[in-house]
C-alpha positions in Angstrom: -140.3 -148.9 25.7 -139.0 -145.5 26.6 -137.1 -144.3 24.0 -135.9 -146.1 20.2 -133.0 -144.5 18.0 -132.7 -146.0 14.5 -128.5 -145.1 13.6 -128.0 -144.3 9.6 -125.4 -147.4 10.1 -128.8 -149.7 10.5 -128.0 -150.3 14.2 -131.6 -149.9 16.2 -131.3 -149.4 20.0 -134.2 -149.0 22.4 -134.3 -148.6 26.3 -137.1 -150.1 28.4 -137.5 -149.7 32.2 -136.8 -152.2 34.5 -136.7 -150.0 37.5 -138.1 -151.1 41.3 -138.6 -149.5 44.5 -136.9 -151.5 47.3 -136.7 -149.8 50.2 -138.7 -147.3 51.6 -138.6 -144.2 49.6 -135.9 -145.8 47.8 -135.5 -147.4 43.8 -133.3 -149.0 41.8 -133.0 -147.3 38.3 -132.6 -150.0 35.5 -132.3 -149.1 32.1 -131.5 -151.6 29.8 -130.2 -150.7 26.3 -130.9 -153.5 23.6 -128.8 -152.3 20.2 -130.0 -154.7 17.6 -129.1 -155.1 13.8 -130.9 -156.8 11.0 -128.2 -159.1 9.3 -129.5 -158.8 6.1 -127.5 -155.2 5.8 -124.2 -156.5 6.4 -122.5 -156.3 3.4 -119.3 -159.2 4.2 -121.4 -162.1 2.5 -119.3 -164.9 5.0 -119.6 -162.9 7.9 -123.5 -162.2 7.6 -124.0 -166.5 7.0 -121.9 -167.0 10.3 -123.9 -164.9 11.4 -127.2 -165.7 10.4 -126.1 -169.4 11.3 -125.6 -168.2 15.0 -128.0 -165.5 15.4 -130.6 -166.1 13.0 -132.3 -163.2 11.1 -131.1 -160.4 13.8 -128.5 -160.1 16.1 -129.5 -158.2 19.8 -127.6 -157.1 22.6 -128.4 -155.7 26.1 -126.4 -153.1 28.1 -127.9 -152.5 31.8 -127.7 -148.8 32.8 -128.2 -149.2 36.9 -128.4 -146.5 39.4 -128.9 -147.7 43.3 -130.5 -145.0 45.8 -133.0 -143.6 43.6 -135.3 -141.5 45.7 -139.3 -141.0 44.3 -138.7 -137.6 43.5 -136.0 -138.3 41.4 -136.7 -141.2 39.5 -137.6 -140.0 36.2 -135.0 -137.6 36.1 -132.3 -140.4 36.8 -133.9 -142.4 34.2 -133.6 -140.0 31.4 -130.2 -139.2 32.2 -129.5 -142.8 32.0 -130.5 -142.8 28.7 -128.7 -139.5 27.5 -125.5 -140.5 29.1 -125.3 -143.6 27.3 -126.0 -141.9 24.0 -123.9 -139.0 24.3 -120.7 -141.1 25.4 -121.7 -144.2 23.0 -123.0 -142.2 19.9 -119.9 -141.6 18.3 -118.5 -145.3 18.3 -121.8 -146.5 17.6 -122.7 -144.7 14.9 -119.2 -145.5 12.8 -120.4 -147.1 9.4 -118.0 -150.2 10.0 -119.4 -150.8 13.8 -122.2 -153.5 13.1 -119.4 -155.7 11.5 -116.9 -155.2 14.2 -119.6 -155.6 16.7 -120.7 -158.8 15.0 -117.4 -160.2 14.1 -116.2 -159.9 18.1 -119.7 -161.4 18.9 -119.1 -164.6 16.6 -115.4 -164.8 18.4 -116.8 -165.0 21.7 -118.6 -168.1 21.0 -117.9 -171.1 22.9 -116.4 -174.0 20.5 -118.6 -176.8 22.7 -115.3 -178.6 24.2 -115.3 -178.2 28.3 -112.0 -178.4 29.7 -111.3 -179.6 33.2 
């Protein structure tokens, strides 16, 4: 893990490095993002047992940060920018005391109902 941020909101999002070199001098920069919140906090009692009931005890997410042409030289420095771009332009949504309910309740809505349709 390269880097965890614990939000006063209860959200928890940590970056891990999936990066590769793939040609040459060359690397792919892959940061993924995984913002995860114990349901437990959430204070709408029917929206945390849908929840739970889908999710179980936490509900994670992943966000890939990717950045293509990487040269060795550069590759940490990419990396970390990675990571402070996505916290400087998501921070402020993020860290909104009603986001982990939004977040969950659009979550829950994108849940397929089991009926295939042809």
């Amino acid at each position: 893990m390269m880097k965890h941020e614990c939000l006063d909101n209860g959200l928890e999002i940590s970056f891990s490095d999936q990066s590769n070199r793939y040609f040459g001098d060359y690397h792919r920069i892959c940061v993924v993002a995984t913002i995860s919140y114990t349901l437990d906090l959430l204070a709408d009692d029917e929206l945390r047992l849908r929840a739970t009931a889908a999710y179980g005890e936490q509900i994670k997410l992943e966000k890939r940060l990717e950045r293509m042409g990487v040269p060795s030289a550069e590759v940490e420095q990419t990396r970390n920018a990675l990571v402070d771009d996505f916290m400087r332009h998501a921070s402020t949504y993020l860290s909104r005391p009603d986001y982990p309910r939004l977040l969950i309740a659009v979550e829950l809505s994108k849940q397929r109902s089991g009926r295939f349709y042809a």
